[in-house]
N, C-alpha and C positions, 0 to 999 in steps of 0.2 A: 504494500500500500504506500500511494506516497502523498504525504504530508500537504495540505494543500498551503500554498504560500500568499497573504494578501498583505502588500506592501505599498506606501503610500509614496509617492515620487513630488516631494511637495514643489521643485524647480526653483523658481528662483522667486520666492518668498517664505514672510515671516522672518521678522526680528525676535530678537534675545526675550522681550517679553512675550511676545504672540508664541513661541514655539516653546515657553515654559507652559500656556497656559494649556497651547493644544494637544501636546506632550504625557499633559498629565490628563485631560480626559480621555486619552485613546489608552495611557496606561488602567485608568480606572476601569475605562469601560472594559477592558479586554482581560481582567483579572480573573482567571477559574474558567477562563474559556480552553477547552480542551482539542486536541482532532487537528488543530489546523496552528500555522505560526503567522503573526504579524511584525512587520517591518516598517520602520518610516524614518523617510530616507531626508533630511532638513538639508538648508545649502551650508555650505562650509562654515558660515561665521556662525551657525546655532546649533552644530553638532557636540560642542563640549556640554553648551548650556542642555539640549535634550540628554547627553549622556545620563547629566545626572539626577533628570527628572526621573529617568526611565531604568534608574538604578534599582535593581531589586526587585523591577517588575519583568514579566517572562515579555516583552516585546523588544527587537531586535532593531539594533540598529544600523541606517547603512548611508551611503554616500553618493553623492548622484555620479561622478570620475572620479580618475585616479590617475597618475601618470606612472610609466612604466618601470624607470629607473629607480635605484635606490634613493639617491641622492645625487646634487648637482646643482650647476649653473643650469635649471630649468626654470626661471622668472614666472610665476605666478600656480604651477604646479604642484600639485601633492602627491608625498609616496604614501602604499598601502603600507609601511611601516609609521608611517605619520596617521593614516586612518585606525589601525590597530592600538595605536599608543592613545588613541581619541574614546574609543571603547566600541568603534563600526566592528560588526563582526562580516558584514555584508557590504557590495558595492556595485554600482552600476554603471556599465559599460556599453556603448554602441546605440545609447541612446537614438532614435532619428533626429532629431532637436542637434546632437552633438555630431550628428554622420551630416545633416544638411550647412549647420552656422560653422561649425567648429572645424571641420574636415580631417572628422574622424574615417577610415575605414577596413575593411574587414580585416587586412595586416595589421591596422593598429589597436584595432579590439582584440585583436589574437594576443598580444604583446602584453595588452593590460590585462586578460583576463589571466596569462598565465605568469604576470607578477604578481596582483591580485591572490592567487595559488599561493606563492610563495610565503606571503606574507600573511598568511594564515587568514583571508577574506573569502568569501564567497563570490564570485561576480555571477550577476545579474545579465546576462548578452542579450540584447535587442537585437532584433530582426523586424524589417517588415516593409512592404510596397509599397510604391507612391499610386495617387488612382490611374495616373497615366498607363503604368506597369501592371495593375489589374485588370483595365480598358483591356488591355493586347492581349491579355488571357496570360501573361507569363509570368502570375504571381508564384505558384510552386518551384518556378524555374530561380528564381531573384533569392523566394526565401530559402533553397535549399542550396546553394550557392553563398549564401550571407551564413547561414548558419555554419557550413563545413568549413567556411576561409575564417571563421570569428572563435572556431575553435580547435585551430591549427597549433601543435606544440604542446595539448596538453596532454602531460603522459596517462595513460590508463588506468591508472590507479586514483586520480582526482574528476574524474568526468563525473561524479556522485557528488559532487559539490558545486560544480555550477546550476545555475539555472537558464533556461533561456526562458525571454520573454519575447512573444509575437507580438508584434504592433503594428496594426495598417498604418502608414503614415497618412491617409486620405480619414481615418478616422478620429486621430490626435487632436484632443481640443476642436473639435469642429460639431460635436455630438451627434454625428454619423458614429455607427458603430456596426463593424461586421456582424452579424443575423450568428446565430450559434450555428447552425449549419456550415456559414463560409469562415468561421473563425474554427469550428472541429474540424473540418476538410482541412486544414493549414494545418493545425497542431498535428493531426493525423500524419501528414507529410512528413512533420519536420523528425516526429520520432521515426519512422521510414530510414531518415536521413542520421540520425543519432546512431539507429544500428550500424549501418555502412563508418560511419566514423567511430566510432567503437570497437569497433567488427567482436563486438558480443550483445544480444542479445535482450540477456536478463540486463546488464549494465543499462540498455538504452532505456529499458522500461523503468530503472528506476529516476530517472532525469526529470525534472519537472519542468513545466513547457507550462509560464502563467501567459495569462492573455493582458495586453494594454489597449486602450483605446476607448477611449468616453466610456468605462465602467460606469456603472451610477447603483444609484440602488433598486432602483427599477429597472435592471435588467441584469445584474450579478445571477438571482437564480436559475435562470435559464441557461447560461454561460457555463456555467458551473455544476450542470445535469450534464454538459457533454464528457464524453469516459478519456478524453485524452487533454482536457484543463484543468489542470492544475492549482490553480488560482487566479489573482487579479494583479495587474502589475495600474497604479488607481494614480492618476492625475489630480485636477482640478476636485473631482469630488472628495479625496483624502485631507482638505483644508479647510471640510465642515466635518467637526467632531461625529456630530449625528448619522452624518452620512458615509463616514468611512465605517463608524461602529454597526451600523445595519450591512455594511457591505462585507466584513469581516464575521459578523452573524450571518452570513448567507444561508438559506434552507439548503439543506441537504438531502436532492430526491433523494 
């Protein structure tokens, strides 16, 4: 069985105060909740301050990048030995946001995800199509392609500790949201593709494949009835207490 993951991508908000307060109702709210793990991922400058909100409570915390190196002359960069010493145990890589502005790509998700490794993190790998690339019908071709080049290098004995997360790009923030059908047909694929990069198996099946893309709460449990999602990888709705805490409470057909 794998652990279903709902993780909150808050991007580029919330100050020291707003991420103490939010911090601690997604801690409260999620105390004695069993079956499933919560993550919420603040931007750089409120990851100490959530640290220690969230100290003692079972919700997990992670990073939105990282950069690959240990250290260095990298001007404005973080190492996942600088996220670890912060108390992320989690981190997220390959964003579309950082593949579109930032000019991340699949070599450089590959890099971070297996320094990430190294440094005792988990990374989170984004995948996912823009609508043009679904338009032409080549979204299984784009995301199995993103998926195999973004998890290039990692040796076989760590493939159980990353995650990957599908994300249409046409449905980020836009509240277009793949139907469960076209979001299970992907995930479907992508573990397809996890066996061939694994070349085992049971290994692929235990990989967790959350979904991103306009989650909300009105429509987490549908999402979440399909047998190859995992979770929710949760944007803009993870920066309303109420509505992340419903979307982490998902029914469970």
């Amino acid at each position: 069985m794998r652990t279903p993951l709902l993780a909150g991508n808050w991007k580029m908000n919330a100050t020291r105060a707003e991420t103490r307060e939010l911090a601690a109702a997604v801690a409260t709210g999620t105390a004695g909740i069993d079956g499933r793990e919560v993550m919420i991922a603040p931007p750089f400058t409120a990851l100490e301050t959530a640290a220690g909100v969230l100290d003692g409570s079972s919700v997990a915390l992670g990073a939105q990048d990282m950069f690959w190196e240990e250290s260095g002359a990298f001007t404005g960069e973080v190492s996942g030995d600088m996220l670890t010493d912060i108390g992320c145990s989690y981190v997220i890589v390959g964003h579309s946001e950082r593949r579109e502005h930032f000019g991340s790509t699949d070599y450089t998700v590959a890099k971070k995800a297996v320094a990430a490794l190294a440094s005792g993190l988990r990374p989170v790998v984004c995948v996912g199509e823009s609508l043009e690339q679904r338009d032409q019908g080549s979204t299984l071709d784009v995301v199995s392609r993103q998926v195999a080049g973004s998890l290039y290098g990692i040796t076989a004995q760590s493939f159980t500790e990353v995650v990957i997360a599908y994300e249409p790009v046409w449905a980020i923030g836009t509240g277009r949201t793949a139907s469960p059908e076209q979001a299970q047909e992907v995930h479907e694929a992508i573990r397809r593709v996890l066996v061939e990069v694994t070349n085992n198996k049971e290994t692929a099946a235990q990989i967790r494949i959350i979904y991103g893309g306009s989650v909300k709460p009105d429509n987490v449990d549908s999402l979440m009835a399909c047998p190859d999602i995992d979770g929710a990888l949760v944007g803009g709705a993870s920066l309303k207490a109420s509505d992340f805490l419903r979307i982490v409470q998902f029914e469970d057909a």
